[in-house]
PLY file of the C-alpha trace (Angstrom):
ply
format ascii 1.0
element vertex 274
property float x
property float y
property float z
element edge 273
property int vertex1
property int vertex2
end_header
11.19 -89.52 54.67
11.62 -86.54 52.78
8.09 -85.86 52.05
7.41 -86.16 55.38
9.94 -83.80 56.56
8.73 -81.30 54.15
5.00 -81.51 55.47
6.56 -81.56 58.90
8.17 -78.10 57.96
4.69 -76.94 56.67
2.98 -77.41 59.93
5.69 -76.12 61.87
5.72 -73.04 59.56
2.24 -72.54 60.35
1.72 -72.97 63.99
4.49 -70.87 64.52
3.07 -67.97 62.06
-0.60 -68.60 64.84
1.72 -68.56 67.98
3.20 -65.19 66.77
0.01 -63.34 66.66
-1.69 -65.00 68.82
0.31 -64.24 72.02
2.18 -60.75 71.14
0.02 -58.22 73.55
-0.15 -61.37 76.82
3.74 -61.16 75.98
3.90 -57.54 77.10
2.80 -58.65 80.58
5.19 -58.86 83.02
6.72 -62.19 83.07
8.20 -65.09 85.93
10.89 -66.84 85.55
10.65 -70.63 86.21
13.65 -73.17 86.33
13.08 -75.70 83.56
16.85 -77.17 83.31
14.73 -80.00 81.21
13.78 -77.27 78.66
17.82 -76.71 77.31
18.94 -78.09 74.70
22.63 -79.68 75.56
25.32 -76.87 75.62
29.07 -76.83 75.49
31.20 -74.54 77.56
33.28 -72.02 75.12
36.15 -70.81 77.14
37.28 -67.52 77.33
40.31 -66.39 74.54
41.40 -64.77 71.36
41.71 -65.98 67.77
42.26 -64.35 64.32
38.98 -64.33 62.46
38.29 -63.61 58.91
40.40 -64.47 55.45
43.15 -62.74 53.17
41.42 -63.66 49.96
39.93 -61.18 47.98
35.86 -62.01 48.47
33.20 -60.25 49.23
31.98 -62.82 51.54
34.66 -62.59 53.40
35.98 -60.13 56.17
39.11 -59.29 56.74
41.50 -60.58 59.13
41.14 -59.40 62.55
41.65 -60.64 66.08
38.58 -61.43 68.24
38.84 -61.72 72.02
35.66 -63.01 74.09
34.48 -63.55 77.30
33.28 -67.29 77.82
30.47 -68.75 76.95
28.08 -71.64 76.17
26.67 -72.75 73.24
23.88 -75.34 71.83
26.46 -78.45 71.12
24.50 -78.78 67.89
21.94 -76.64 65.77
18.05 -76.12 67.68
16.28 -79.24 66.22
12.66 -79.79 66.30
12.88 -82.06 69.54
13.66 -78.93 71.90
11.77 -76.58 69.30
8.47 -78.23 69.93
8.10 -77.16 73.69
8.04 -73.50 72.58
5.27 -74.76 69.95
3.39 -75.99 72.61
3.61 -73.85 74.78
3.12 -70.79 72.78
0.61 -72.12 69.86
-3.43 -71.93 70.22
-4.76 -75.40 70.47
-5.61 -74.62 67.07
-2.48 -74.65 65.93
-1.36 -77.44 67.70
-2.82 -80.13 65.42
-1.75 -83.99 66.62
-0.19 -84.41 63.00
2.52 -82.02 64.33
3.48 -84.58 66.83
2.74 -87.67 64.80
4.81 -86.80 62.00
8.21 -86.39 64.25
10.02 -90.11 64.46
13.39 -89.26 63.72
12.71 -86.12 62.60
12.80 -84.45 66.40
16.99 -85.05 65.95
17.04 -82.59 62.54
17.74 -79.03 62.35
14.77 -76.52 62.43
14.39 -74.72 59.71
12.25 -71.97 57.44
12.66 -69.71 60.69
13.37 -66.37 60.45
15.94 -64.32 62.30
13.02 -62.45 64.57
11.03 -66.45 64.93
14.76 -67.51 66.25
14.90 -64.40 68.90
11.60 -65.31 69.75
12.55 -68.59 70.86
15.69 -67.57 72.63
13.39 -65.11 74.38
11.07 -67.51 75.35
13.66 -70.08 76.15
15.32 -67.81 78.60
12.28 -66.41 80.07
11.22 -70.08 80.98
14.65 -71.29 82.73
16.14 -67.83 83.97
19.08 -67.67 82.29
20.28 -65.85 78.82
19.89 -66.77 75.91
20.47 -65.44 71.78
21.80 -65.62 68.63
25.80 -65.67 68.50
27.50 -62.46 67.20
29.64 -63.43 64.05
32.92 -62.77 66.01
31.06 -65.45 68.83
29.87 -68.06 66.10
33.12 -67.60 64.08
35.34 -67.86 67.27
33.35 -70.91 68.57
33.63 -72.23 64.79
37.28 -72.41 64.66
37.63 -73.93 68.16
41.22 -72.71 68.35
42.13 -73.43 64.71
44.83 -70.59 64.03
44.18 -68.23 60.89
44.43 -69.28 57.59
42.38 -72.42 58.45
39.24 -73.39 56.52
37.97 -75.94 58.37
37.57 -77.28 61.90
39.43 -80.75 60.34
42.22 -78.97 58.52
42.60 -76.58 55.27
41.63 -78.81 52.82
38.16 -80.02 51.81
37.14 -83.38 53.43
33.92 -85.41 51.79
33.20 -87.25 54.16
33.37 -84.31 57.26
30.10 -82.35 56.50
26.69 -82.10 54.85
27.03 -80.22 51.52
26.28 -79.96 47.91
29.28 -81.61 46.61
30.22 -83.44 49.99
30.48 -87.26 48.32
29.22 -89.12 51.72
25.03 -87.15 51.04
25.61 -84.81 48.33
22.47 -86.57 46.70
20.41 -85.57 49.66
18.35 -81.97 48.82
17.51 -81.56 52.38
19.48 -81.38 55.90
20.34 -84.51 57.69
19.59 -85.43 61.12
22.17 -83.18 63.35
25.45 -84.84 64.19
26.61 -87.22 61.92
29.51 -85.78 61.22
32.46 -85.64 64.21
32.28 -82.21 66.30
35.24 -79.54 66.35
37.73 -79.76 69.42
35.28 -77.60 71.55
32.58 -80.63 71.12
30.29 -78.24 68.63
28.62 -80.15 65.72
27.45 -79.36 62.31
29.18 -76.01 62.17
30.18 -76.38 58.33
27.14 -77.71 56.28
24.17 -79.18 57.01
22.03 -76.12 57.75
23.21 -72.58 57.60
23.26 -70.59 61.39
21.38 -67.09 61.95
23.90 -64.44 63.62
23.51 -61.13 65.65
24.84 -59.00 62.13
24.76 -57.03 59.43
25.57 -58.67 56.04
26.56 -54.79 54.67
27.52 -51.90 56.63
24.56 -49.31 56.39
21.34 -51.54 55.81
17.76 -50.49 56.06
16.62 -51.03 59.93
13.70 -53.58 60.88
12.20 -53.84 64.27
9.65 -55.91 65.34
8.01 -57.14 68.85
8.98 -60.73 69.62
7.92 -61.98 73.15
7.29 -58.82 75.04
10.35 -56.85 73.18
11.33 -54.53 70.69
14.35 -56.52 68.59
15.80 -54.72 65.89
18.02 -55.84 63.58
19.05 -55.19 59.49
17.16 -56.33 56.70
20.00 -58.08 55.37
20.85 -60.65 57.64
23.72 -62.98 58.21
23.80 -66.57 58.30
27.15 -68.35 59.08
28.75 -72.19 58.25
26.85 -73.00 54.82
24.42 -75.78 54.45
23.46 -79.22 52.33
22.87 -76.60 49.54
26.53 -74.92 49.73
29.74 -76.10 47.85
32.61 -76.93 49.54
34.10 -73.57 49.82
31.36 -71.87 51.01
31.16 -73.68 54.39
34.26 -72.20 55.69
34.73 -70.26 58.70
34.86 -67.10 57.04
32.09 -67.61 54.56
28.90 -64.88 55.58
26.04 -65.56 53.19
23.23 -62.75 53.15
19.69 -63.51 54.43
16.61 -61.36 54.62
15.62 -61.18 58.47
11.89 -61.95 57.76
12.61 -64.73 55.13
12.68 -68.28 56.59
14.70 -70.92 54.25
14.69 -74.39 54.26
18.59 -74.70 54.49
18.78 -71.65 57.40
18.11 -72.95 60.74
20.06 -71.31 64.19
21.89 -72.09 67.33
21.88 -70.64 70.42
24.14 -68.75 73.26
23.80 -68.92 76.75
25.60 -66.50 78.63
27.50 -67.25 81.57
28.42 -65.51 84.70
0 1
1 2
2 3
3 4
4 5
5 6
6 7
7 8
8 9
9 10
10 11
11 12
12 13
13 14
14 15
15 16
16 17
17 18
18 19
19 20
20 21
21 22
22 23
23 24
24 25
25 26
26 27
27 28
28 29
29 30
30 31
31 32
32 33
33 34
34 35
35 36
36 37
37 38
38 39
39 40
40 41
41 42
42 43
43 44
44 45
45 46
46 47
47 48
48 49
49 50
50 51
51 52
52 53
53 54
54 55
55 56
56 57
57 58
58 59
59 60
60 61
61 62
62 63
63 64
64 65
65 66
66 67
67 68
68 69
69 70
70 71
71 72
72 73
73 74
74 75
75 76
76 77
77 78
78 79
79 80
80 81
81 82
82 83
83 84
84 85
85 86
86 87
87 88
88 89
89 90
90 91
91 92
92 93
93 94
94 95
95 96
96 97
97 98
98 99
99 100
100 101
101 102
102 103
103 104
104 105
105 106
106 107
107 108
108 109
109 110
110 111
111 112
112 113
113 114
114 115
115 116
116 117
117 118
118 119
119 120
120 121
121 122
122 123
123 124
124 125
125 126
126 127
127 128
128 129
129 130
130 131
131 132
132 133
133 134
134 135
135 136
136 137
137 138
138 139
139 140
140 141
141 142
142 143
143 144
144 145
145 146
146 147
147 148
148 149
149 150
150 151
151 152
152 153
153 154
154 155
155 156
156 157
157 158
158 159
159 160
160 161
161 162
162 163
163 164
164 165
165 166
166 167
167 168
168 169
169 170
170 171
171 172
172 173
173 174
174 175
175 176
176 177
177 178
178 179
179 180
180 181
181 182
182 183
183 184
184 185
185 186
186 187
187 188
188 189
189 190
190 191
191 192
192 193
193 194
194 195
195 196
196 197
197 198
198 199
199 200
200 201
201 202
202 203
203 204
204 205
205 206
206 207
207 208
208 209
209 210
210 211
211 212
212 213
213 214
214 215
215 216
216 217
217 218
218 219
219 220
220 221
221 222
222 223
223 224
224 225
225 226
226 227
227 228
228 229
229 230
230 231
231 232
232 233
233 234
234 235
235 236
236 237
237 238
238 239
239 240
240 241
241 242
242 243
243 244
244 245
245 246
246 247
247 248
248 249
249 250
250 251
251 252
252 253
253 254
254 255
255 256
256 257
257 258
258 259
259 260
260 261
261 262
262 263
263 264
264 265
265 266
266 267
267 268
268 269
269 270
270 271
271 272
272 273
């Protein structure tokens, strides 16, 4: 199984690296919405509120305590796995790209986080996503993915099951239930927060709309008819199979270059609402 997901993630790799080229200047045309419901992945209503984000302790992964207030949302119930991810394949790749193998290689795989995607590969798809079912769709600011983390947890938690580090509650390198797995698992195995979100602590770590330092070099770059621009250091929230215990807390931001997929760094999406 895990060679198999590894090719998988090969082929993936590639046909999106052909898709990316291959349709940047038709992207620039003006585009028409269609409603494809059947095209989103399942989402969970965030309501609106407050909550204190970010951690006393002395870390420089950390932020420092702060109250966030948002406006409600909805979010992908569990990371984008390569079931929904493979429409946007499809429909973006040449046939070239689009090799049978791709398809015959899924069996379970279509439940597991996608991963070795960059943060502009990730726009990309929210931009395509949107642009085929009319409504809005990106990354998660780290105050949204942080706020949708805790689920209400007050400050000072760690975890969406309590402050204290649970084995058998997430995917992670010293998580006793599948620490001898070296790759993610199939998305959720693990019980969801109190909003109904799953996997936000291990598994596969989540891309954010951020900065991982405060002045950062600027990259842009055309994804799907626009100019994104974000820093070269990225941020990628919740940890993954390859993160100890205490690095998939809430408050935990781990650096990421924007153009640099990993195999532990996959992404969920946001859907705004009226």
């Amino acid at each position: 199984m895990l060679k198999t997901f590894k090719t998988y993630n090969r082929i993936l790799t590639c046909a999106l690296s052909v898709s990316v080229f291959g349709i940047a200047i038709a992207d620039q045309l003006p585009g028409v919405y269609v409603d494809n419901p059947e095209l989103i992945p399942p989402l969970v209503e965030i309501p609106a509120g407050c909550v204190e984000t970010g951690t006393m302790l002395m870390n420089d992964r950390g932020i420092l305590p702060g109250e966030v207030c948002v406006e409600g949302f909805a979010m992908t119930q569990y990371e984008i796995r390569y079931a929904e991810f493979e429409h946007f394949l499809a429909d973006r790749a040449s046939p070239a790209a689009m090799s049978s193998v791709l398809f015959k290689n899924t069996g379970d795989l279509a439940m597991f986080p996608v991963t070795e995607i960059s943060w502009f590969e990730a726009m990309e798809y929210a931009i395509w996503l949107s642009n085929k079912t009319g409504r809005t769709f990106r990354l998660p600011t780290e105050e949204e993915w942080e706020y949708a983390a805790r689920a209400g947890m007050g400050f000072g938690a760690q975890y969406s099951w309590g402050n204290q580090p649970d084995p058998d509650a997430a995917h992670c390198l010293d998580c006793s239930t599948h620490s001898d797995s070296d790759a993610s698992l199939p998305s959720g195995q693990f019980a969801p927060n109190a909003f109904g979100l799953y996997d936000m602590h291990g598994n596969v770590a989540e891309w954010t709309i951020g900065c991982y330092h405060g002045q950062d070099e600027v990259l842009q770059r055309n994804r799907g008819g626009r100019q994104l621009t974000t820093c070269r250091i990225g941020v990628v929230r919740g940890g993954s199979w390859r993160s100890h215990q205490q690095n998939i807390t809430f408050w935990v931001r781990s650096a990421q270059e924007s153009t640099k997929p990993a195999v532990d760094v996959g992404f969920r999406l946001l859907m705004e609402t009226p």
